[in-house]
C-alpha positions as a Markdown table, in Angstrom:
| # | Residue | x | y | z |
|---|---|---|---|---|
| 1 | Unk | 85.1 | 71.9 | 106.3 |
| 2 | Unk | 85.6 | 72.7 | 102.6 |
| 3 | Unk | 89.0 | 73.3 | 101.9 |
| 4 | Unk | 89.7 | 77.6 | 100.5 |
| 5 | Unk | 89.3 | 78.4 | 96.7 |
| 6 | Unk | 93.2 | 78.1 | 95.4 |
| 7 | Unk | 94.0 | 81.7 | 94.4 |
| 8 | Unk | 95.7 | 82.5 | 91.1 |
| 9 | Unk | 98.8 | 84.6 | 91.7 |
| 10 | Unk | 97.2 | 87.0 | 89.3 |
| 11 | Unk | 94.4 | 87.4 | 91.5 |
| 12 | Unk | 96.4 | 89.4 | 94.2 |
| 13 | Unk | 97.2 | 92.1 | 92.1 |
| 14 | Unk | 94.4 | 92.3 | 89.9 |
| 15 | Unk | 93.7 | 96.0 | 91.6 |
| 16 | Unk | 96.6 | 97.9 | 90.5 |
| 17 | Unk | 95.4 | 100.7 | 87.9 |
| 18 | Unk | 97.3 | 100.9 | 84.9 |
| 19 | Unk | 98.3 | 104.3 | 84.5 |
| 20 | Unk | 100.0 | 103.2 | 81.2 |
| 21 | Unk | 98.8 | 105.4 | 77.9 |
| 22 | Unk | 95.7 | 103.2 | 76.6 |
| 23 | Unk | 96.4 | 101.6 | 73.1 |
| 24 | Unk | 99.9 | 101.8 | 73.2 |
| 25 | Unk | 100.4 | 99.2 | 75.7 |
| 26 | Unk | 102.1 | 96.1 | 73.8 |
| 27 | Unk | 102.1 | 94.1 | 77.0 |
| 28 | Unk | 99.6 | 93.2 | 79.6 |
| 29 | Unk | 100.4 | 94.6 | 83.1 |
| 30 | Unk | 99.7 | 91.7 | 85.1 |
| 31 | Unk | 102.3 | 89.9 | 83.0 |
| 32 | Unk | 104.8 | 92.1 | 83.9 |
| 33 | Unk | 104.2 | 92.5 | 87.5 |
| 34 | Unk | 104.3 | 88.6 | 88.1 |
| 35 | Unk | 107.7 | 88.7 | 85.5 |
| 36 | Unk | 109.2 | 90.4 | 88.2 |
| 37 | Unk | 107.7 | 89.0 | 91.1 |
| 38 | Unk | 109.0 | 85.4 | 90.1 |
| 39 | Unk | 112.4 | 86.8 | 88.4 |
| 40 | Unk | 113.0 | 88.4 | 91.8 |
| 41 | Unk | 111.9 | 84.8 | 93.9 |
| 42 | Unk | 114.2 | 83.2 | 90.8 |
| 43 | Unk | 117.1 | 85.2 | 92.3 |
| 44 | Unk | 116.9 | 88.3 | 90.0 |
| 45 | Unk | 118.2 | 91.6 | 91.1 |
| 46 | Unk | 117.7 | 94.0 | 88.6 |
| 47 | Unk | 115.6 | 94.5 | 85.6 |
| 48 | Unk | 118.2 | 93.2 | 83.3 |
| 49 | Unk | 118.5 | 90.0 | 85.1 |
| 50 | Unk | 114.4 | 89.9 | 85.4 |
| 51 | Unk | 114.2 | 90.1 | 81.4 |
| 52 | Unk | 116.8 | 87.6 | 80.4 |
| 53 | Unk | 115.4 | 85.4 | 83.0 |
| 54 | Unk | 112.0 | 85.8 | 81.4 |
| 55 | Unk | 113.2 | 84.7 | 78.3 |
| 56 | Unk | 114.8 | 81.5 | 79.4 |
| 57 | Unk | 111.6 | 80.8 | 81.5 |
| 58 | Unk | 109.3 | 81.6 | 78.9 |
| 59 | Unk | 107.9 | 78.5 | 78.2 |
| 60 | Unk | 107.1 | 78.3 | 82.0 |
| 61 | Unk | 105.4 | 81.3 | 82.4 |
| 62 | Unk | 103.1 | 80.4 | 79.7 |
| 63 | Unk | 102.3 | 77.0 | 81.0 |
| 64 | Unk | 102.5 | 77.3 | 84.4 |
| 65 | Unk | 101.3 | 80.5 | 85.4 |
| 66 | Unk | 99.2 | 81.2 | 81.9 |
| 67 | Unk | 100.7 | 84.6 | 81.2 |
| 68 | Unk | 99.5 | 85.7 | 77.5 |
| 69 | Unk | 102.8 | 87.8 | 76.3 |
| 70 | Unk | 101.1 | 88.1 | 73.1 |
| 71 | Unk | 103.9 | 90.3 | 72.3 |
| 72 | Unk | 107.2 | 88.1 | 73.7 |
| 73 | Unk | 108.9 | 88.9 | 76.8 |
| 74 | Unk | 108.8 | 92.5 | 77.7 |
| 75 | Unk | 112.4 | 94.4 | 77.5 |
| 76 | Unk | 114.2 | 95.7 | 80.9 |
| 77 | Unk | 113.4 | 98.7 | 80.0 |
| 78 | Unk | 109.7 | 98.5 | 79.6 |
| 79 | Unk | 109.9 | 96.6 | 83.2 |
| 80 | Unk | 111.5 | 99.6 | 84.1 |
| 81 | Unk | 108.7 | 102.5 | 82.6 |
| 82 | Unk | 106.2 | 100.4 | 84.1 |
| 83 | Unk | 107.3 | 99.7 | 87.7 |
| 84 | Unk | 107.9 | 103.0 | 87.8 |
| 85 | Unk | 104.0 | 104.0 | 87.4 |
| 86 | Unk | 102.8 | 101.3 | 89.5 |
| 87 | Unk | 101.4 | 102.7 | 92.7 |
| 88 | Unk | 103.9 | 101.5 | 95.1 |
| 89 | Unk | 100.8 | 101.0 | 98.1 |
| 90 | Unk | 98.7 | 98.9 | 95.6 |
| 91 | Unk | 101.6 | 96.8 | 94.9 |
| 92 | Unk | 102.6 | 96.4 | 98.9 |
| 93 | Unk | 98.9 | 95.4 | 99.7 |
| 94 | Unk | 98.7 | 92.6 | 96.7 |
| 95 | Unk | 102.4 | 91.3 | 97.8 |
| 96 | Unk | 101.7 | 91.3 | 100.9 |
| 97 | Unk | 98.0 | 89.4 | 100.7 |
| 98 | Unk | 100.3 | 87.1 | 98.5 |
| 99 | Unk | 103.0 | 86.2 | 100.9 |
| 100 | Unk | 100.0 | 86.2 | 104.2 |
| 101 | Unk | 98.0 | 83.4 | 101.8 |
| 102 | Unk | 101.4 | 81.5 | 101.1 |
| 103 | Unk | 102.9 | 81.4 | 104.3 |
| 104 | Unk | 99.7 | 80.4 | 105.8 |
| 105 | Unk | 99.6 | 77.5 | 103.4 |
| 106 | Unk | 103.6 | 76.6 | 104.2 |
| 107 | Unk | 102.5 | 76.7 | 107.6 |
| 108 | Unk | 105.3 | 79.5 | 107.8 |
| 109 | Unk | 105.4 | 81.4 | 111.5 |
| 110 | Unk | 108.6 | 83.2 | 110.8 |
| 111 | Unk | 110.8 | 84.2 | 108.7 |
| 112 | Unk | 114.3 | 84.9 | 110.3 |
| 113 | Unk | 115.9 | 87.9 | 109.1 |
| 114 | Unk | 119.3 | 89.5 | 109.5 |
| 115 | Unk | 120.3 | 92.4 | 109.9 |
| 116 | Unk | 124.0 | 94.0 | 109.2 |
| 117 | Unk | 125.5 | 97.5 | 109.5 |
| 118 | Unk | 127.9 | 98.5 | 107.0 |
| 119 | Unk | 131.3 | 99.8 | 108.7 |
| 120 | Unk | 133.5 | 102.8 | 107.5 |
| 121 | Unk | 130.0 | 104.0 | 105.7 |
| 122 | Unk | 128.9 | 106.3 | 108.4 |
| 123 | Unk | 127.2 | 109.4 | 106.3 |
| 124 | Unk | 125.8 | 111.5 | 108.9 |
| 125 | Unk | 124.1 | 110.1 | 111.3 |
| 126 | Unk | 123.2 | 107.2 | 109.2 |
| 127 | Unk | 124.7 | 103.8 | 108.6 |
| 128 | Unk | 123.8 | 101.8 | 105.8 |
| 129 | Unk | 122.3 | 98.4 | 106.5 |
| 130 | Unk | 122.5 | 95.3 | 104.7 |
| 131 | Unk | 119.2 | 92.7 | 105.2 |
| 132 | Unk | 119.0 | 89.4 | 104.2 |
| 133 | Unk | 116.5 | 86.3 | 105.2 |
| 134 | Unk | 118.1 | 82.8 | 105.1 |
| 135 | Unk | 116.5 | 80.2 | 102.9 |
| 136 | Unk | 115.0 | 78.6 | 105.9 |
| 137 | Unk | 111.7 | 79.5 | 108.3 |
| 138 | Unk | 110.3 | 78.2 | 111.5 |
| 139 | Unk | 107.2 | 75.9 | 110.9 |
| 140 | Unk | 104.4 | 75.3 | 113.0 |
């Protein structure tokens, strides 16, 4: 059997529309969706984090994943106008075809994933919760 065509990250998300204002647009959108993807795998919390983390990584994301930034690294707060028009359902259905193809390929069953409730935070009926997956997964 022929192994699968590798898929380019880009690939996954190559459906989300821009709903950016066309011709005043100084950086593509698929560079700045996989900016944040990988600042956020990096360790990246927020868009400040994402940007400076772009620009130390620059050189990576050139090579490695052959983003153009023809115009530099975006700032924080373009990641921030941008994300925000980005049709959250298109983005769930590329991520998540992402993370299907790459756990298949780890071989990934499960990832284990815990689960906290914040005490003294009761608002309402509510309790905030705190989730976090360990850096570990059960392999097949």
């Amino acid at each position: 059997m022929a192994p699968a065509k590798e898929r380019h990250l880009r690939d996954f998300f190559s459906d989300l529309r821009d709903r950016r204002v066309l011709g005043r647009c100084d950086h593509d959108l698929l560079d700045i969706v996989l900016i944040v993807l990988c600042g956020t795998v990096a360790g990246a919390d927020d868009f400040v984090t994402i940007a400076d983390w772009a620009r130390a990584k620059e050189a990576w994301l050139r090579e490695r994943l052959g983003l153009r930034l023809a115009n530099g690294i975006p700032s924080h707060d373009t990641l921030t106008r941008v994300f925000a028009l980005i049709d959250p359902q298109q983005f769930h259905d590329g991520f998540l075809a992402w993370v299907a193809v790459a756990a298949d390929r780890l071989k990934v069953k499960q990832i284990p994933i815990d689960g906290k409730t914040l005490r003294g935070s009761r608002k309402g009926h509510a309790r905030p919760c705190i989730s976090s997956a360990p850096g570990r997964a059960k392999r097949a």
